[in-house]
C-alpha positions in Angstrom: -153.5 13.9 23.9 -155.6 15.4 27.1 -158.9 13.3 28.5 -160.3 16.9 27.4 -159.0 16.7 23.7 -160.0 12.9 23.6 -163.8 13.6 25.0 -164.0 16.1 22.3 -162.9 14.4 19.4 -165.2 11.8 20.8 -168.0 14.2 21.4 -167.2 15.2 17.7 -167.4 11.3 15.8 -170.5 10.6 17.7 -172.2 13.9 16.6 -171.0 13.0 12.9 -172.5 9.8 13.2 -175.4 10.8 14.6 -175.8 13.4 10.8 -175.2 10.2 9.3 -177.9 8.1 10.5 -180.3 10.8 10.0 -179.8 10.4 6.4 -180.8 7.4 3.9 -178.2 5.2 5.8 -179.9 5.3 8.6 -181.6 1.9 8.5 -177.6 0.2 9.0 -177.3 0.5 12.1 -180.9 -0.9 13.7 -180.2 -3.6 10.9 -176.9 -4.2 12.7 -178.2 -4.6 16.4 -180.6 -7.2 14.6 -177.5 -9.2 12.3 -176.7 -11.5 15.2 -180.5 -13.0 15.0 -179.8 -13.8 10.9 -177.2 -16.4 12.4 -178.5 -19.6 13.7 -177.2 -20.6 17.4 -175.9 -24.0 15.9 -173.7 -21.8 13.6 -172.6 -19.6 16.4 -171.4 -23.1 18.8 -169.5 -24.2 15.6 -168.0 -20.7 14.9 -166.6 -20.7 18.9 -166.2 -24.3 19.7 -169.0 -25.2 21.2 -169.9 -22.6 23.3 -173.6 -21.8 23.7 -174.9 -20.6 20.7 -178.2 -18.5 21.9 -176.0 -17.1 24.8 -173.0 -15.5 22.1 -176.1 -14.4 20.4 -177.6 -12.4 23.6 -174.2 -10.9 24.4 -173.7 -9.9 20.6 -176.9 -8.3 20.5 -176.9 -6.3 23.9 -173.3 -5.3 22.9 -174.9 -3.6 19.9 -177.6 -2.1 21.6 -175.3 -0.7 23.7 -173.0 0.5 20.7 -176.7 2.1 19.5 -177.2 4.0 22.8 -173.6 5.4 22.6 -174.5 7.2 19.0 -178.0 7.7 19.6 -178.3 8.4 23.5 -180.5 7.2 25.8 -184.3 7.9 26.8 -186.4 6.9 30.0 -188.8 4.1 29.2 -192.6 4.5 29.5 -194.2 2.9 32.5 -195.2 -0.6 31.4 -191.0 -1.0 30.4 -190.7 -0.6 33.9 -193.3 -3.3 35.0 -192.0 -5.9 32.5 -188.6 -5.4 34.0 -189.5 -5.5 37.4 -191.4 -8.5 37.4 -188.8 -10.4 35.4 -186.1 -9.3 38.2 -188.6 -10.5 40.9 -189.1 -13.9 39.4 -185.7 -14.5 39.1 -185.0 -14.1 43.1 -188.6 -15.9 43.6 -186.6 -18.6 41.4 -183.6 -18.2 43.7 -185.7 -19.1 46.5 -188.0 -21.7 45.4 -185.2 -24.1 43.4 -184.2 -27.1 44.2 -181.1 -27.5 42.7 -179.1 -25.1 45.2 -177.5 -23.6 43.0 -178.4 -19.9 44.3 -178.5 -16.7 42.7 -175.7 -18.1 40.4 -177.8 -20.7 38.8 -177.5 -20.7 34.9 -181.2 -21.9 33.9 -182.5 -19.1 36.3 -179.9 -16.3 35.0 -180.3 -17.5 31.5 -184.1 -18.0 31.5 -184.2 -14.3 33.0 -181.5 -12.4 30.9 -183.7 -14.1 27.7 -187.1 -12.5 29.2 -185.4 -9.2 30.0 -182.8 -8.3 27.7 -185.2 -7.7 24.6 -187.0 -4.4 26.5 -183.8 -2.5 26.7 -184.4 -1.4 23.0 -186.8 0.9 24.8 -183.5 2.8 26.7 -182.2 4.0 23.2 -183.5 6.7 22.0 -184.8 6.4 18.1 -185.4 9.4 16.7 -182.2 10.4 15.0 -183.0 7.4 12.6 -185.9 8.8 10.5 -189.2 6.5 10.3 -188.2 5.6 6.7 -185.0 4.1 8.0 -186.0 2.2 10.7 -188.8 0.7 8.8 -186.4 -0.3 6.2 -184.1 -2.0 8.7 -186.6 -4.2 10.0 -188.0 -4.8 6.2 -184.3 -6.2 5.3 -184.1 -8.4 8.5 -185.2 -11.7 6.6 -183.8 -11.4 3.0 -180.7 -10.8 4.7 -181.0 -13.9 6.8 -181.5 -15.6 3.7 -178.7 -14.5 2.1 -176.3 -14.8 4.9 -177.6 -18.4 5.1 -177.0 -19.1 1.7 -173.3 -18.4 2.6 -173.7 -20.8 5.5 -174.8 -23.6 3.5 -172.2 -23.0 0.8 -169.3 -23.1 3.4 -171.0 -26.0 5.0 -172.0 -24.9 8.1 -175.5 -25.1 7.8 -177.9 -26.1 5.4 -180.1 -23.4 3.6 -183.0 -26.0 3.7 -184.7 -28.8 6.2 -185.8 -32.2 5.1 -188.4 -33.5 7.8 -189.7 -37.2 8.3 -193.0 -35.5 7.4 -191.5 -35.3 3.7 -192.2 -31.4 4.1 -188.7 -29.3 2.9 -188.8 -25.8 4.3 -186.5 -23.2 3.9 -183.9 -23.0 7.2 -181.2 -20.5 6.2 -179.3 -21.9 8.7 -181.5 -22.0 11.8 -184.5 -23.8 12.8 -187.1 -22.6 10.2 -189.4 -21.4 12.6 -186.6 -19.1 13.6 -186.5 -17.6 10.2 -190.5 -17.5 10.0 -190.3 -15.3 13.5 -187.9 -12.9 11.7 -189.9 -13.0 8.4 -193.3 -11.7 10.3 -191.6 -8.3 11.4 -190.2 -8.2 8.1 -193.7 -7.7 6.8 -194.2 -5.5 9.3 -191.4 -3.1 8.1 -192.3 -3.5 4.4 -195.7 -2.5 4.7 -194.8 -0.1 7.0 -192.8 1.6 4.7 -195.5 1.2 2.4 -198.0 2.7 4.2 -195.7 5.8 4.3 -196.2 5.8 0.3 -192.6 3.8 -0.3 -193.5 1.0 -3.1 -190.5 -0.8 -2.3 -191.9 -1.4 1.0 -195.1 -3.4 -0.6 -192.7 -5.5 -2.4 -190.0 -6.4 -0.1 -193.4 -7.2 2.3 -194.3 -9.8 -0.5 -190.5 -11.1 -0.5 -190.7 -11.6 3.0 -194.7 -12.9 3.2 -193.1 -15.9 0.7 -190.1 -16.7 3.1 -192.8 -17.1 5.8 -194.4 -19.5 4.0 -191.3 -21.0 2.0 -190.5 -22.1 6.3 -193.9 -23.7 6.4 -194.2 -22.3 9.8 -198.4 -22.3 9.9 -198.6 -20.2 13.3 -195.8 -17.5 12.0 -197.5 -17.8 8.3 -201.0 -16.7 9.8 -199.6 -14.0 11.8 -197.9 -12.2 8.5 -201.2 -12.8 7.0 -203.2 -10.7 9.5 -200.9 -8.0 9.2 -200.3 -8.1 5.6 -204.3 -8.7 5.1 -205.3 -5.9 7.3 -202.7 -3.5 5.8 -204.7 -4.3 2.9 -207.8 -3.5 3.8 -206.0 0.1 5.7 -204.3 0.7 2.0 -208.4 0.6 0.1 -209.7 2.6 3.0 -207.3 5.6 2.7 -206.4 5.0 -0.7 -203.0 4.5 -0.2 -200.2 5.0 -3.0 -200.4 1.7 -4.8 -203.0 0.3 -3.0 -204.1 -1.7 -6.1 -201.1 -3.0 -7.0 -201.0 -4.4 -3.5 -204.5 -6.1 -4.1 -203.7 -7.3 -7.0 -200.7 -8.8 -5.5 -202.4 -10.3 -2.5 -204.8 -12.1 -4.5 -201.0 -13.5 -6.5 -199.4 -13.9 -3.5 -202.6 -16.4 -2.2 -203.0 -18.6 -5.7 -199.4 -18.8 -6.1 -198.5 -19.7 -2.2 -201.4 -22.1 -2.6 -199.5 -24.3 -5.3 -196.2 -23.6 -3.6 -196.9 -23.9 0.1 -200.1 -25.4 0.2 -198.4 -28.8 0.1 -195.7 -28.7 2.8 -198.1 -27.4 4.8 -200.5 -30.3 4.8 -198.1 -32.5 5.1 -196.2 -31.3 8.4 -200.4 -31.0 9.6 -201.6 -34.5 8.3 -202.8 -36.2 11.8 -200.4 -39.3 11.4 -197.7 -37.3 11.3 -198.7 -34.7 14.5 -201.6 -36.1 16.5 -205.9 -35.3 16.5 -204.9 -31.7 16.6 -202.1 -31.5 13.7 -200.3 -28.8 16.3 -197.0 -30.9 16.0 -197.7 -32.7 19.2 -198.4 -29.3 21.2 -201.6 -31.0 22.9 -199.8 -33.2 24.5 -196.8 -30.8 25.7 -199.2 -28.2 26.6 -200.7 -30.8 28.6 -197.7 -31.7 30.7 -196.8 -28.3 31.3 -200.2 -27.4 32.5 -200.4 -30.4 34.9 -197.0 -29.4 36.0 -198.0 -25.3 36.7 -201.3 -27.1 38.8 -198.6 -28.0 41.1 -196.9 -24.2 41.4 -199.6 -22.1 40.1 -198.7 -19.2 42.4 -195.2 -19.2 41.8 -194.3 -21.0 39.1 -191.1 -22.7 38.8 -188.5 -19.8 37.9 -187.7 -18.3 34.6 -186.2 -21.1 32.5 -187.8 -23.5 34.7 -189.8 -25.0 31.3 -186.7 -26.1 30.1 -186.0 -28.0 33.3 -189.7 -29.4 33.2 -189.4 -30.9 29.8 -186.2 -33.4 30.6 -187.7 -34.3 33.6 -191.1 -35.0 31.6 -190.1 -38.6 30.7 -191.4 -38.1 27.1 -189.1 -38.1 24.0 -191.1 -35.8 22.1 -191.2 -33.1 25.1 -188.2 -33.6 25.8 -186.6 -33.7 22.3 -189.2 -30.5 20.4 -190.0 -28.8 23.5 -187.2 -27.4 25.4 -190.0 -24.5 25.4 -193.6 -25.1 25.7 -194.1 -23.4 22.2 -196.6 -20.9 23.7 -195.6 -17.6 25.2 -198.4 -17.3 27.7 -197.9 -21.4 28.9 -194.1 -20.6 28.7 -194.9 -17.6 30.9 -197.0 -19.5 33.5 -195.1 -22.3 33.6 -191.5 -19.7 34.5 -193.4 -17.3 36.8 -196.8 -17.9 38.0 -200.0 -16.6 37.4 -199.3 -12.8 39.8 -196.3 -12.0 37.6 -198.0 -13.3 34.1 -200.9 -11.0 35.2 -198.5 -7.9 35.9 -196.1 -8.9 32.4 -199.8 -8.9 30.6 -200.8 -5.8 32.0 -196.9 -4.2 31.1 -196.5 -5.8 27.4 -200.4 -5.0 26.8 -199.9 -1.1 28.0 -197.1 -0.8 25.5 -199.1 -2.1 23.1 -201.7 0.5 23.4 -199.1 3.2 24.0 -197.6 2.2 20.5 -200.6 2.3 19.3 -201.6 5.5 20.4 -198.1 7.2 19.5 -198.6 6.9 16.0 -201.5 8.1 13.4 -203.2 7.8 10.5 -202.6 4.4 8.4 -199.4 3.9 10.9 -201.5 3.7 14.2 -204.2 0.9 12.5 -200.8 -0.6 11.6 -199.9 -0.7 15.3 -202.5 -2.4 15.9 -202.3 -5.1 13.5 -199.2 -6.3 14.7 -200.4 -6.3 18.3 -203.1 -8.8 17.2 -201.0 -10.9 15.2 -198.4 -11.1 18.3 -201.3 -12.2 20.3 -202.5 -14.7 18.1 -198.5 -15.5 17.2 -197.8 -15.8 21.2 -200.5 -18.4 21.4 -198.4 -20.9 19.3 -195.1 -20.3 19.9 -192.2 -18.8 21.4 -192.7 -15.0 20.9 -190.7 -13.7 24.5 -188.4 -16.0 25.1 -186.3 -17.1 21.6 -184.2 -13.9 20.7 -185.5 -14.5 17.3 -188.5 -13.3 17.9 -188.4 -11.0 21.0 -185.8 -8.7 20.3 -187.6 -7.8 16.7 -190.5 -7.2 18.4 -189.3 -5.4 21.6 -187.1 -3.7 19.1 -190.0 -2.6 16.4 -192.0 -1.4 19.4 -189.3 0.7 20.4 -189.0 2.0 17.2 -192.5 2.9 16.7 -192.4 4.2 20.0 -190.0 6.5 19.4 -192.2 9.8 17.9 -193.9 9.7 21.5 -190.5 9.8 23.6 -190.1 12.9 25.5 -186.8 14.7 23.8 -185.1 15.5 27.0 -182.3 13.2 28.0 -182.1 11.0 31.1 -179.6 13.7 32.9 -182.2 16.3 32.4 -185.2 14.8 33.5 -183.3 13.4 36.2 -182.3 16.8 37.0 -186.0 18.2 36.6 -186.9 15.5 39.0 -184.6 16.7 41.7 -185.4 20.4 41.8 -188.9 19.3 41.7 -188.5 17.8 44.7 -186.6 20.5 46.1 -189.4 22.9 45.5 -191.6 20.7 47.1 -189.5 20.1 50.1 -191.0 21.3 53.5 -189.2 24.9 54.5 
């Protein structure tokens, strides 16, 4: 067999998988890039001897991005993908240069701490569109039953335990992973189910409920307020357009609220009663956010590399810091703490362009959408660890990407590129 014949065979399978995901299967293979996030990291250093867990996650999921790119092809990234990647790669080498453990370009927090900030955004490199809007809301819709389920299997092989007994007396639902892990999977969940059902689907309102009551079966407050805002809003978007169903999902709001209140209500006070988790119930966030503040007073400029928090909290001297808060629980602290406040300013000004450019690539019910899961990842990012656990910043590098996607340009890279360079030669001086 010739390199010819093979490229064209090749050339062939890709095109007929390409038909394929442009039909009702189309939601497998999104669903796919995502499966490595339904396994915990404690699983993964069991399954392959101790190695670290989150990093055999990464690699898993950047191998299936990259699987996704092959079938799909690839698409230039607007301009804030660009900014978000840039200042990432520029903290790393101020990182290189400001350490103190002389390590160099090769040190592991600093390549880690990057790869986790960076990594996420290349969902923006594949191009979407071959997987029809139904699909790829669908994908993201499944993402937390599945995690569920596939934790089930966990628990029943013993390798982890479907649920979490705390000292609080609060039992949440784990699947496998630390529950706020599963919550951070369950919000864009939501997002794909009432995504679906603002596109008149009324499986999407339901499997939004499903995921809405894992949220709150993890007793995960910060995650469970943030699937509220954008199931809540939805809501409101459904009576204003009149939306297919639109009062049976009122009707099962209101449900959803009594019934969680019996359910939930309870675990949630007690992981919030103030004996338990301090003057502020934030499960002793005050007092980490405090340390990590005092510590960025010392670096505000630069900040102390990207994975420099996890450093800071074993050097803090505090069990609980050093013990619950490998990460400072906060994006935007997390973020000031790695890089400083120039490059948190320039990451803002990337992650809240996309924003807006997601926004504005959509219409209708979709676009106010949009926009409801921007707020609830602001309010989300506030509390906990929305860019820097894979949990929850792939799915939501990856749904922007996804709802990105009707705005992409359909040219390919090689032709823009191309475009690009007889521009220029146009242009050229004769």
């Amino acid at each position: 067999m010739t390199v010819e014949s093979l490229g064209l065979r090749m050339s062939e399978l890709l095109s007929r998988l390409r038909s394929f995901l442009a039909g009702p299967w189309g939601f497998l293979l999104p669903l796919i890039v995502l499966a490595p996030l339904a396994l915990g990291t404690g699983v993964y250093e069991k399954l392959f001897g101790g190695a670290n867990g989150a990093t055999v996650q990464k690699i898993a999921v950047l191998v299936l991005l990259a699987i996704a790119a092959l079938i799909l092809g690839l698409r230039l990234p607007p301009w804030p993908i660009w900014v978000i990647l840039g200042a990432v790669t520029v903290a790393f080498f101020v990182g290189v240069v400001i350490n103190d453990r002389g390590n160099g370009i090769l040190d592991s927090t600093l390549l880690r701490g990057a790869v986790g900030y960076a990594f996420p955004w290349l969902a923006f490199f594949v191009d979407w569109r071959p997987v029809s809007q139904a699909s790829r809301a669908l994908s993201l819709a499944l993402l937390a039953p599945f995690a569920v389920m596939l934790g089930s299997v966990i628990h029943l092989v013993n390798l982890g335990n479907l649920f979490r007994h705390e000292y609080t007396g609060a039992v949440r639902l784990a699947a496998a992973m630390p529950p706020a892990h599963l919550a951070a999977l369950a919000i864009f969940s939501v997002v794909g189910g009432v995504w679906l059902w603002v596109m008149g689907r009324r499986a999407g309102l339901w499997l939004a409920l499903l995921s809405a009551a894992i949220c709150g079966l993890t007793g995960t407050r910060g995650a469970l307020i943030a699937a509220g805002i954008i199931f809540g809003g939805t809501l409101v978007v459904a009576l204003c357009y009149k939306l297919p169903y639109w009062k049976a999902g009122l009707v099962s709001g209101v449900a959803g609220v009594v019934g969680g209140s019996f359910l939930i209500l309870p675990n949630l006070l007690k992981r919030a009663a103030q004996e338990a988790h301090g003057a502020l119930a934030l499960s002793g966030r005050e007092e980490a956010w405090a340390y990590f503040l005092g510590r960025l007073a010392e670096r505000p400029f630069v900040g102390y590399g990207p994975g420099g928090a996890t450093e800071l909290s074993q050097q803090s001297g505090n069990t609980t810091i050093t013990r619950s808060f490998v990460s400072p629980h906060s994006a935007y602290i997390s973020l000031l703490v790695d890089v400083g406040w120039p490059l948190f300013l320039a990451l803002a000004l990337g992650i809240g362009g996309l924003l807006v450019m997601v926004v504005r690539a959509n219409v209708g019910p979709v676009r106010w959408m949009a926009g409801l899961l921007g707020a609830a990842c602001v309010f989300y990012g506030a509390f906990d660890n929305l860019l820097n656990a894979a949990q929850s910043a792939v799915p939501f590098a990856l749904t922007l990407a996804m709802m990105f996607a009707p705005a992409m340009t359909p040219r390919s890279i090689a032709e823009e590129v191309g475009e690009r360079a007889l521009l220029r030669r146009d242009l050229r001086p004769r």
